[in-house]
C-alpha positions in Angstrom: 43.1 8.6 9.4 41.6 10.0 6.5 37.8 8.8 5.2 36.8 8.0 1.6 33.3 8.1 2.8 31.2 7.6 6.4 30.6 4.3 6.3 31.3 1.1 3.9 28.0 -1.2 3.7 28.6 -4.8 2.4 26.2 -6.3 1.1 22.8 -4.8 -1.3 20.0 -6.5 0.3 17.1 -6.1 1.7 19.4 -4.7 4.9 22.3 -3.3 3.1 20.1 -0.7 0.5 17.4 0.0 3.0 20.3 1.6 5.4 22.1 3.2 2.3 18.7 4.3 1.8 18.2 6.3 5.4 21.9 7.1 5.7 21.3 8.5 1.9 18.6 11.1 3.1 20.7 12.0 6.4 23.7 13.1 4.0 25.4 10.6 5.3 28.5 9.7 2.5 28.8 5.9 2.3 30.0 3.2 -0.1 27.5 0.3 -0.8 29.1 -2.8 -2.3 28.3 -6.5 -3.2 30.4 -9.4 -3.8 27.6 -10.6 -6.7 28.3 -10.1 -10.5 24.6 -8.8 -10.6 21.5 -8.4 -8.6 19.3 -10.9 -6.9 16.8 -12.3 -9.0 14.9 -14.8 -7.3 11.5 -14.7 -5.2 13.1 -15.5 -1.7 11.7 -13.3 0.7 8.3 -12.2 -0.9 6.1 -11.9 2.4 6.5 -8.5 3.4 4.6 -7.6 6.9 2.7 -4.9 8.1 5.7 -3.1 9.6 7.8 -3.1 7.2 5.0 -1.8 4.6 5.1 1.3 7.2 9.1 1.6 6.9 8.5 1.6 2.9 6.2 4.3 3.3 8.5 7.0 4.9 11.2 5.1 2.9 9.1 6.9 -0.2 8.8 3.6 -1.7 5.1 2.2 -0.3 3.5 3.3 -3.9 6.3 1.3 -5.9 5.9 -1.3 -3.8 2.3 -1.8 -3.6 1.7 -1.8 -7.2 4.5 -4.3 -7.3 2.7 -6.8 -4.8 -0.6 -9.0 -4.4 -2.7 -10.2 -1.7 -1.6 -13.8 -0.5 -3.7 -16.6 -2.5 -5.5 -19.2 -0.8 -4.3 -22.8 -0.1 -5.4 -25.3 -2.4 -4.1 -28.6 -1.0 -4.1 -32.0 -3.5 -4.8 -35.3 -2.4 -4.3 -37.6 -6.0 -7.4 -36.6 -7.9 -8.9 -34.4 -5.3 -8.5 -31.2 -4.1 -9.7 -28.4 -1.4 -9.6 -25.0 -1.2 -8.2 -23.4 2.3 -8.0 -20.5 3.9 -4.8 -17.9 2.7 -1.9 -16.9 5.0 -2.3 -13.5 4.5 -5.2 -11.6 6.1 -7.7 -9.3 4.5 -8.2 -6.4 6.8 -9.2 -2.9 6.3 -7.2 0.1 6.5 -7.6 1.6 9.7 -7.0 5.0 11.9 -3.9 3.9 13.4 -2.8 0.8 10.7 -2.5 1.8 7.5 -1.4 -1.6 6.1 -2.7 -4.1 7.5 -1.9 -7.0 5.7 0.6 -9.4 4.5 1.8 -8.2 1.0 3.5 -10.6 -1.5 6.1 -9.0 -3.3 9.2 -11.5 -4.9 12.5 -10.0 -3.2 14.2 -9.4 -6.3 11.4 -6.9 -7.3 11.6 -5.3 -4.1 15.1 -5.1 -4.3 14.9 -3.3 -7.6 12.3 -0.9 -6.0 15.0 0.0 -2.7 18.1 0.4 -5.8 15.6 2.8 -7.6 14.7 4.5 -4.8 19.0 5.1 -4.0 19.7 6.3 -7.4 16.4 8.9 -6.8 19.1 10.2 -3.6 22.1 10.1 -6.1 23.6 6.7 -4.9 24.0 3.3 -6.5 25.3 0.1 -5.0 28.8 -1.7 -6.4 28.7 -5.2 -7.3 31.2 -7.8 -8.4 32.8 -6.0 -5.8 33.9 -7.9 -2.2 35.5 -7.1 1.0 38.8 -9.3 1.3 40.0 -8.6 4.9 39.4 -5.6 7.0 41.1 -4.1 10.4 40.0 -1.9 12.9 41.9 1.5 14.9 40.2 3.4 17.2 38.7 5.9 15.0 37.9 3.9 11.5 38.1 0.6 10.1 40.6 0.0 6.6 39.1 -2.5 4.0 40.7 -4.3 1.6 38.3 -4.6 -1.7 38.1 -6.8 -4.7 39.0 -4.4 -6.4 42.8 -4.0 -5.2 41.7 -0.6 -3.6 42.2 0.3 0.1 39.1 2.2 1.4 39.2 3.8 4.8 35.9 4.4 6.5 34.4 5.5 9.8 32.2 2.4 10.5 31.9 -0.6 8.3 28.7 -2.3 8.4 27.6 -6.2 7.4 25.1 -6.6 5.5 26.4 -9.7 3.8 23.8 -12.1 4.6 24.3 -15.6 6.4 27.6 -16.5 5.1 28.7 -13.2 5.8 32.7 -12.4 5.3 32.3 -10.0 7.5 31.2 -11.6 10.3 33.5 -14.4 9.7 36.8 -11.5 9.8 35.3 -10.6 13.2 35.3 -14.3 14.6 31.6 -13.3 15.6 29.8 -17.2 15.7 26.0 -17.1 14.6 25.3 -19.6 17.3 22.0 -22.0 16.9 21.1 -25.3 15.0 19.3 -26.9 11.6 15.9 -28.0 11.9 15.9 -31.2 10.9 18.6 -33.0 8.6 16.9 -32.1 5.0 17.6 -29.8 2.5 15.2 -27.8 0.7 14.9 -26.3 -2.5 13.4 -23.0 -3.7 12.7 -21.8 -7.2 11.0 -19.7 -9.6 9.1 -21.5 -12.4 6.5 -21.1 -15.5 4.6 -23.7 -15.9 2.3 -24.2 -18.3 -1.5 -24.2 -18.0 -1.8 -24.4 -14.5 -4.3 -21.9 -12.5 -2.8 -19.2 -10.8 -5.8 -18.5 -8.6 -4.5 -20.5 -5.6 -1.0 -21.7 -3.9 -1.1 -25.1 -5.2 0.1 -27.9 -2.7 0.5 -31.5 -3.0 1.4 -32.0 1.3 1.8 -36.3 0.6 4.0 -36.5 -2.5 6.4 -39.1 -2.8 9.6 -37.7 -0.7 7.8 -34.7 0.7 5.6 -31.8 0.1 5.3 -29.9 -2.7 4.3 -26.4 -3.4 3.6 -24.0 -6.5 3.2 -20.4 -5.4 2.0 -17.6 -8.0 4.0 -15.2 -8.1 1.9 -11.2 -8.2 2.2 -9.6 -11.7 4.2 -12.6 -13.4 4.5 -15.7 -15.4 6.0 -17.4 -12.9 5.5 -19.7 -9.7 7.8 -19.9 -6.6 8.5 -24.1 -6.3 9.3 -25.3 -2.7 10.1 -29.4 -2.4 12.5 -31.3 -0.5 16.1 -30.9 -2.5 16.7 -34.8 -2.0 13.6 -35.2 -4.7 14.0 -32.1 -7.0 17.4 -30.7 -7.4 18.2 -32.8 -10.5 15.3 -32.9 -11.9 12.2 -29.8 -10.6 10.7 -30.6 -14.4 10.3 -34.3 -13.4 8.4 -33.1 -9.6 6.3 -30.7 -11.4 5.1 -32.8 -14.1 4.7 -35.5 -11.7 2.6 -33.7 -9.0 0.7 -31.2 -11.7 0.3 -32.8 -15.1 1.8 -30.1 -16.4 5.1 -28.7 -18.5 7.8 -26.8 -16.7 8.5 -23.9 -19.3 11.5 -22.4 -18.0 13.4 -22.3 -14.4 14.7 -18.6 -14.0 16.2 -18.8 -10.3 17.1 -21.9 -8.0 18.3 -22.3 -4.8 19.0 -24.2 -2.0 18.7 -24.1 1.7 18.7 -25.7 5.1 15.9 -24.5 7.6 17.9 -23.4 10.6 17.3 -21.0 13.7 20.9 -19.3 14.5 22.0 -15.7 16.1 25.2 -13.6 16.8 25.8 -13.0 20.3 27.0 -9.1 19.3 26.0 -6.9 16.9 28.9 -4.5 17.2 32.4 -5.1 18.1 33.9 -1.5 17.8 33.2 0.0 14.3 32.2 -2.1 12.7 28.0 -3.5 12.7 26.3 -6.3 11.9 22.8 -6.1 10.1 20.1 -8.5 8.2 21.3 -12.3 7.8 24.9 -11.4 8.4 23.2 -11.6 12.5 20.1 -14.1 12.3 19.0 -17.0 9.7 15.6 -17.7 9.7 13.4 -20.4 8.4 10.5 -19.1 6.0 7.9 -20.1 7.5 5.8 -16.6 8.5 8.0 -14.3 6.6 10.1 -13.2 9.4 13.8 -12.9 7.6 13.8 -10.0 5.3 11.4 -7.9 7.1 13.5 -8.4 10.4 16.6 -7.3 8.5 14.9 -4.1 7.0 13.7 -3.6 10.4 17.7 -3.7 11.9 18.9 -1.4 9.3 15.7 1.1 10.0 17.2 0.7 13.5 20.6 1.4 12.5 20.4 4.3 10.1 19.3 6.9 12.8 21.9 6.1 15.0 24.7 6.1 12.9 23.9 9.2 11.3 23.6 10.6 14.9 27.0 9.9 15.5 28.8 10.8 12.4 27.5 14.0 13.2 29.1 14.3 16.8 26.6 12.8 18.6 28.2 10.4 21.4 29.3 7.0 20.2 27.5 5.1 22.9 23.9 5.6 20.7 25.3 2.6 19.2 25.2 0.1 21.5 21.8 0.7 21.4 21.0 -0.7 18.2 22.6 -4.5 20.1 20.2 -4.0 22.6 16.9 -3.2 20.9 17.4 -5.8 17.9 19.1 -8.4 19.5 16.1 -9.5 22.0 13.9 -9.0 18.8 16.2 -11.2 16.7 15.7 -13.8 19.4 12.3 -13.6 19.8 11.4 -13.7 16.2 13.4 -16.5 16.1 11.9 -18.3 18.2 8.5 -18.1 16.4 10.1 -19.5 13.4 11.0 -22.1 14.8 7.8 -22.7 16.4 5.9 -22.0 13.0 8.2 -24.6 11.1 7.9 -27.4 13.7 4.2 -27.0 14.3 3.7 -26.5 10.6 1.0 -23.8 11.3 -0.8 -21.8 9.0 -1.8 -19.3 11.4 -0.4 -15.8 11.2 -1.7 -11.9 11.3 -1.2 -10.2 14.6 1.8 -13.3 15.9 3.6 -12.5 12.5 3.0 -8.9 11.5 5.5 -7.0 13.3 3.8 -4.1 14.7 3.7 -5.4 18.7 7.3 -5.8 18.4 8.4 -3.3 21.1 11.5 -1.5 22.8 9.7 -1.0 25.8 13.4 -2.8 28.0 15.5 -0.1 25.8 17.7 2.5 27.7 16.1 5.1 25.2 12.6 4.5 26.5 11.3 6.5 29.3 8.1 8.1 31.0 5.1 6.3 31.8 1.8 4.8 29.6 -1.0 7.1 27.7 -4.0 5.7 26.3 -2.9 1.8 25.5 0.9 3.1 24.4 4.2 2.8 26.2 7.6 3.9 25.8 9.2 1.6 23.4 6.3 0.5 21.1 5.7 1.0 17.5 3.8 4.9 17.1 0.3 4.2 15.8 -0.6 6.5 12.9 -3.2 8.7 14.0 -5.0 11.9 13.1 -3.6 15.1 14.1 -5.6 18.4 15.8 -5.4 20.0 12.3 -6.9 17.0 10.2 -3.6 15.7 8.5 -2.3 12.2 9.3 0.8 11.7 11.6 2.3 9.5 9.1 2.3 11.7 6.6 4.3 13.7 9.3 6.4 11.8 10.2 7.8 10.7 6.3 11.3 11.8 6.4 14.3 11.6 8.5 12.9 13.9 11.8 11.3 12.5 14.8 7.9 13.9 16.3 7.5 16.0 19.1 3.8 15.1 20.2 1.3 17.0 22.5 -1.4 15.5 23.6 -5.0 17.0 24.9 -3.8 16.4 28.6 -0.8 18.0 28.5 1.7 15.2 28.1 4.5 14.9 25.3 4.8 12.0 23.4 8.6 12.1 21.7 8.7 9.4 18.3 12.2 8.7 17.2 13.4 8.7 13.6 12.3 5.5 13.2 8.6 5.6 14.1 9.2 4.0 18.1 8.6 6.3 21.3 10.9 7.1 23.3 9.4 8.9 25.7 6.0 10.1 27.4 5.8 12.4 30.1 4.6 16.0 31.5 7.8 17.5 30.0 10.5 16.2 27.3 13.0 14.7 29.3 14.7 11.2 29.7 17.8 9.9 27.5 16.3 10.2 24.4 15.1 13.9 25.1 19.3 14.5 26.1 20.5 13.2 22.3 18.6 17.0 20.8 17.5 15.2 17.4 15.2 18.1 15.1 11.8 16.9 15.4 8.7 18.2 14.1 5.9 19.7 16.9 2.5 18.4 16.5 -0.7 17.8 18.6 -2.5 14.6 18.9 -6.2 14.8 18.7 -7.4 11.8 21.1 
């Protein structure tokens, strides 16, 4: 067969241009489509955690994306004519040696999705939309799509990125398995609304059909609205005016949405890959859904490059059984978060203990509080410099340590391995790295 390109990603998300992204600095050739006329231009996903702040960072994105964000504001809840200020669901933390952001950051997804497109076109790639895959079949060596378009585009892989109604996922008969919580609908928007104080995230927990909520959004005119759809789909102007006393200006971006927990059984079925929504829904509560996605595509990108460049094809089952078991656990705090209704958050919802310590990549034995399989603190080298600022690019680390051991970091930031010598199944893939020592 021949290839147009590597690999055809569907979908320009969160998951879909953060893997064009990687798979862009690999020299990896790829297609990135999108069924939309247009870019996303809502707030959706606009908690971004810890983790994925660190994945921004050697994306070359972090300063982009930290000028583009804001602390999370405190509560302020509304009882009729009173109100009271809470606590915020973000934490306030200091930098430290080994976290360099620790905090929640608020950035609307649109913006961030701008950002990740900006960064592409920086590596001489943009994404294709008003463009969708119709149908799709597999050989043994490549997968043929049939576009939108009316063209025929032969690829190597073909990845889903397509979010929770994902045609790709559909074509593969893979079922994203799991259940609504509870039987109401919710709506989501962006809104300006006049006069009212942008200090806090304003909500009114007993109004008449359910809670409402008025978020400010960082570095705009505009809040993100949250209310039961049953009460505000016709009519958000009429909630807002009701709950706040004051005018709706204008109403950008609506949506709705059902809070549900549901997962894919597979994340690969030959050549082709799911990634992002197209393999887990989330509900909001503590900002799990777009930074698990990113984190799958981070996952991905390494891997797939490895084999497009003759490394063997089993690397990719892999990425099925490090992000599945984190799908499903991150799932199941959602769940728990939405049900309880708690506020709490920082180390359960941050990302950074989320491990692949049960990986077949992960070897060797513990060194000073790490194992194979977690997340590679940054630290400071022998020679001053920082490890992240090592580690920023495509290569993996090759770590000594003052007792002799090695400490191998794959591409995407997770050890593999630690031991008196570099051995073990990671050690046996030969992926350039970048020697250092580790000043403990």
């Amino acid at each position: 067969m021949q290839y147009e390109n590597d690999a055809l990603i569907v979908g320009a998300g969160p998951a879909g241009l953060t893997l064009a992204i990687d798979l862009a600095r690999r020299g990896v050739s790829f297609r990135l489509i999108d069924a939309a006329a247009s870019p996303f231009i809502g707030s959706r996903g606009k908690g971004l955690q810890p983790r994925t702040l660190e994945i921004f960072d050697d994306l070359g994105v972090i300063d982009a994306i930290m000028a583009a964000g804001g602390p999370y504001p405190r509560l302020r809840l509304h009882f009729g004519p009173f109100s009271f200020r809470g606590g915020s669901l973000g934490t306030n933390k200091r930098p430290s040696e080994s976290t360099p952001y620790p905090n929640l950051l608020m950035v609307p997804q649109a913006r961030t999705e701008a950002i990740l497109r900006d960064r592409l076109k920086e590596l001489g790639h943009e994404a294709q939309f008003g463009c969708a895959l119709h149908s799709f079949t597999q050989a043994s060596d490549g997968v043929v799509s049939e576009l939108s378009t009316g063209e025929t585009v032969r690829t190597k892989f073909l990845v889903g990125a397509d979010g929770g109604h994902s045609t790709v996922r559909k074509i593969l008969d893979v079922k994203l398995a799991g259940n609504a919580l509870g039987d109401r609908s919710m709506l989501v928007a962006d809104v300006e609304v006049a006069g009212l104080d942008r200090r806090d995230w304003h909500i009114w927990p007993f109004a008449k059909g359910g809670a409402v909520a008025l978020c400010p959004l960082p570095h705009s005119d505009l809040f993100q609205f949250t209310a039961p759809a049953a009460i505000a789909e016709s009519d958000i102007e009429a909630v807002v005016r009701k709950v706040s006393g004051r005018k709706v200006v204008r109403v950008p971006w609506r949506s709705t949405y059902r809070p549900s927990v549901r997962m894919v059984e597979h994340y690969r079925v030959g050549r082709v890959v799911l990634a992002g929504d197209a393999a887990h829904v989330h509900p909001p509560a503590g900002g799990q859904g777009l930074n698990t996605s990113v984190q799958d595509a981070y996952n991905l990108g390494w891997k797939l490059a490895h084999v497009l460049r003759g490394g063997g094809d089993s690397l990719l089952d892999t990425y099925e059984a490090e992000r599945l078991p984190v799908a499903a656990s991150v799932l199941g705090l959602t769940k728990e978060l939405h049900l309880s209704q708690s506020v709490r958050r920082g180390d359960r919802t941050n990302q950074l203990s989320l491990n692949y310590r049960s990986s077949p990549l992960s070897s060797g034995e513990a060194y000073a509080g790490l194992h194979p399989g977690d997340r590679m603190p940054d630290a400071r080298l022998a020679d001053g410099s920082r490890l992240f600022d090592r580690l920023r690019g495509p290569q993996g680390a090759d770590i000594v340590t003052p007792k002799g051991l090695w400490i191998l970091v794959r591409p995407d930031g997770y050890i593999a391995h630690i031991g008196h010598d570099r051995s073990g199944p990671y050690a046996n893939l030969k992926i350039p790295a970048s020697q250092v020592e580790l000043d403990l």
